[in-house]
N, C-alpha and C positions, 0 to 999 in steps of 0.2 A: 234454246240458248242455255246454257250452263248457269248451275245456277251457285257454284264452286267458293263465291266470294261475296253471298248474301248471307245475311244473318241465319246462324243454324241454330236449331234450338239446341238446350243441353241435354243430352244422352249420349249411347253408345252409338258410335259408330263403324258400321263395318264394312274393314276396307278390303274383303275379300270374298267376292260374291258370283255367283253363274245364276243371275237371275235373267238374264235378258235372254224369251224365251224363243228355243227352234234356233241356236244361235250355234251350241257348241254340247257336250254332253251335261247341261243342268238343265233349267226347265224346256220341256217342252210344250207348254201353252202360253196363254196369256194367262189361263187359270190357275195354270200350277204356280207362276212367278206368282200370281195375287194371292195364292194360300200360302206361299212360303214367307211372302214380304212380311202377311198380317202377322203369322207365328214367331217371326223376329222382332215385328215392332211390339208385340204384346212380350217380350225378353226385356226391353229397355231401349230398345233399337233406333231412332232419327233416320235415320240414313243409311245408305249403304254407296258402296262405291263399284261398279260391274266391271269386273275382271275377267271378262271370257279369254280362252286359252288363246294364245298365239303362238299356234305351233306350225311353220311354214308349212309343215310337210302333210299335216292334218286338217288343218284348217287357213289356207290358202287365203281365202278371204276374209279373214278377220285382221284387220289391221287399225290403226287410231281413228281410220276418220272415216272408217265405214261405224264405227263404235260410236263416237262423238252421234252420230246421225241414230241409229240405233236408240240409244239412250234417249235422245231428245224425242221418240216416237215412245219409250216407254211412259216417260212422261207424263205424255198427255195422255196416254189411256190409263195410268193411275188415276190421274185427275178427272176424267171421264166415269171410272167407276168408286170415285167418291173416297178414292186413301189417299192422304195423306203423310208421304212419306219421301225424303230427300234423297236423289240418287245422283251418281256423277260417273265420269267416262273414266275406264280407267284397261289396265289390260295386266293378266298373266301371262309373261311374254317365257315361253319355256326358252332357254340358254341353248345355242349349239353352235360349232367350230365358228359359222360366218354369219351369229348375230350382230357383230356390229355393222357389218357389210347392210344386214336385213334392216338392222335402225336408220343406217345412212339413208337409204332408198326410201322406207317408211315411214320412218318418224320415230322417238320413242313415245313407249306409252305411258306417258305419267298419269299421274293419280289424281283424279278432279284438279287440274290445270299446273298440276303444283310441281316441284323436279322430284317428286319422288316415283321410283320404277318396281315394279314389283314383279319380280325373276323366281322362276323353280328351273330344275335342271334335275335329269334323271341315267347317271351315271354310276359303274359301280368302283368304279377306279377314277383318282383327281386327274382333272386333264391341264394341262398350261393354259389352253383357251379359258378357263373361270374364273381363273385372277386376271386374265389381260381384258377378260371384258367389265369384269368389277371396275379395274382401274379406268381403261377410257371412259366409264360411267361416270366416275366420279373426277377423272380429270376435263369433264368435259360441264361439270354443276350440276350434275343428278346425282341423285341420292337413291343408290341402290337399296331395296329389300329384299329380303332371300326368304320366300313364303314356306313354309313349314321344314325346316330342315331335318326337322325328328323322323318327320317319314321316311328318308329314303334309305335304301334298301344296300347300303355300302360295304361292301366286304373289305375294304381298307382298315386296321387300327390305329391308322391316323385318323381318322373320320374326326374325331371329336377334337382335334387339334385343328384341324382345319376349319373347323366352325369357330372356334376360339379365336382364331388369324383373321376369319373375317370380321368377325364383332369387334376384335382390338385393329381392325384397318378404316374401320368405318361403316362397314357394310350392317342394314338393323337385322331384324330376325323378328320374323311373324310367326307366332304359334296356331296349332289348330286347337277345337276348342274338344273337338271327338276325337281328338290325341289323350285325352282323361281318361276316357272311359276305355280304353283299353279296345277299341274296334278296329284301330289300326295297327294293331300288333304290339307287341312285347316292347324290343326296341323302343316304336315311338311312346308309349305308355312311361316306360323308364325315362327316358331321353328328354323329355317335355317337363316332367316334375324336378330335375337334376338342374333343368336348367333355368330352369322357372326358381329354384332356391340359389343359382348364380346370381340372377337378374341380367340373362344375356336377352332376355327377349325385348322389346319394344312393342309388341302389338300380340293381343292374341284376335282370332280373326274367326268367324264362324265357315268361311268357305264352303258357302251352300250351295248345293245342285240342285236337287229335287224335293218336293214334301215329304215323299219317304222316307229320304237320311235327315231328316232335320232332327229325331228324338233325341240321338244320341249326342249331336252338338247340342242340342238345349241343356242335355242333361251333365254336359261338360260345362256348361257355364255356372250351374249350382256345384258341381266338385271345386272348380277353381275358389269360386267364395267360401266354401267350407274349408276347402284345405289353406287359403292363402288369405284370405280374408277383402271383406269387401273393397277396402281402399285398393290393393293391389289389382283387382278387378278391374277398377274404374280409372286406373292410369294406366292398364292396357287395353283399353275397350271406348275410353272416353276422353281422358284430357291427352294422352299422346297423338290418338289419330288429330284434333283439334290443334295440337301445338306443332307437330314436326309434319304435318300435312297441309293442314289450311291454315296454320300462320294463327292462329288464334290465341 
């Protein structure tokens, strides 16, 4: 059972995770999710929210309520091997021509119970479909997120207008935390910090796979403090996920 609307302790929580393991491309064990979870909770970490991808065409069976089930099996074998750490169902639903057709039939995925939806999309030209699904999202009481927009890979020089149109429509914007450190190229290196001194982000997010990638997000979250300072840190990492997520 969900545990979405129980007293959370205070830390960071992160509401972008491929911890649920043999699922989609982040962990593959139960061990690796247990060495990834520990190295986040030892960051500041409470929780985390499992966003495995929803890509119709990739991963077929990954839908809300095979997740919801998933999560609730993670769970207990947290709790079986002795951590202590808060998770909730949630999903990265990648965006394409007849996502909403895919929401109807499926469900959307919100984020530990709550209307917020957390969308990537990977296009190098803007397409009609990503405002007409922004908008049914929100004309429907979901509250879209758009997971790291720094990353992609846009040959448009509107790009950065268009990000701007969604932040001023509603739409939030999840930063990555290895968008710092320069691993995901130029672009998002630039693109993260530019926009990080707008204040268009609302969440920055560790979007962990595996143990392997995890140095470089750890080591993006002492850049952000250094460069931005702690408080900034903790109202994208802690009191935002808490206030525009779980109501707190």
């Amino acid at each position: 059972m969900s545990d979405a609307r129980t007293t959370i302790p205070i830390g960071r929580i992160d509401i972008h995770s491929h911890a649920l393991p043999a699922i989609d491309d982040g962990c593959e064990s139960i061990e690796e999710t247990i060495e990834a979870l520990t190295a986040v909770q030892g960051a500041g970490f409470v929780g985390s929210i499992c966003t495995p991808h929803m890509a119709s065409e990739v991963y077929p069976t990954i839908t809300p309520q095979h997740v919801g089930v998933w999560v609730d099996q993670l769970r207990q074998q947290l709790h079986q091997r002795g951590l202590n750490y808060h998770l909730w169902a949630g999903g990265e639903l990648r965006l394409f021509e007849g996502s909403i057709d895919w929401m109807k039939q499926n469900g959307v995925p919100t984020l530990a119970d709550s209307r917020c939806v957390l969308l990537d999309f990977w296009v190098t030209r803007w397409a009609r479909w990503i405002n007409k699904t922004f908008t049914w999202l929100m004309s429907e009481g979901y509250q879209p997120i758009w997971a790291h927009p720094e990353r992609m890979n846009f040959d448009d020089r509107k790009f950065e207008k268009y990000v701007r149109d969604m932040a001023r429509e509603g739409v939030l914007l999840q930063g990555n935390f290895q968008c710092m450190t320069g691993e995901a190229g130029y672009h998002a290196d630039q693109r993260i910090r530019r926009w990080l001194d707008e204040g268009l982000y609302s969440f920055l997010a560790m979007d962990m796979h595996r143990p392997l990638g995890l140095e470089g997000r750890l080591d993006g979250i002492t850049m952000v403090e250094t460069e931005y300072g702690r408080t900034a840190l903790d109202t994208l990492t802690r009191d935002n996920p808490r206030r525009l997520i779980f109501g707190l």
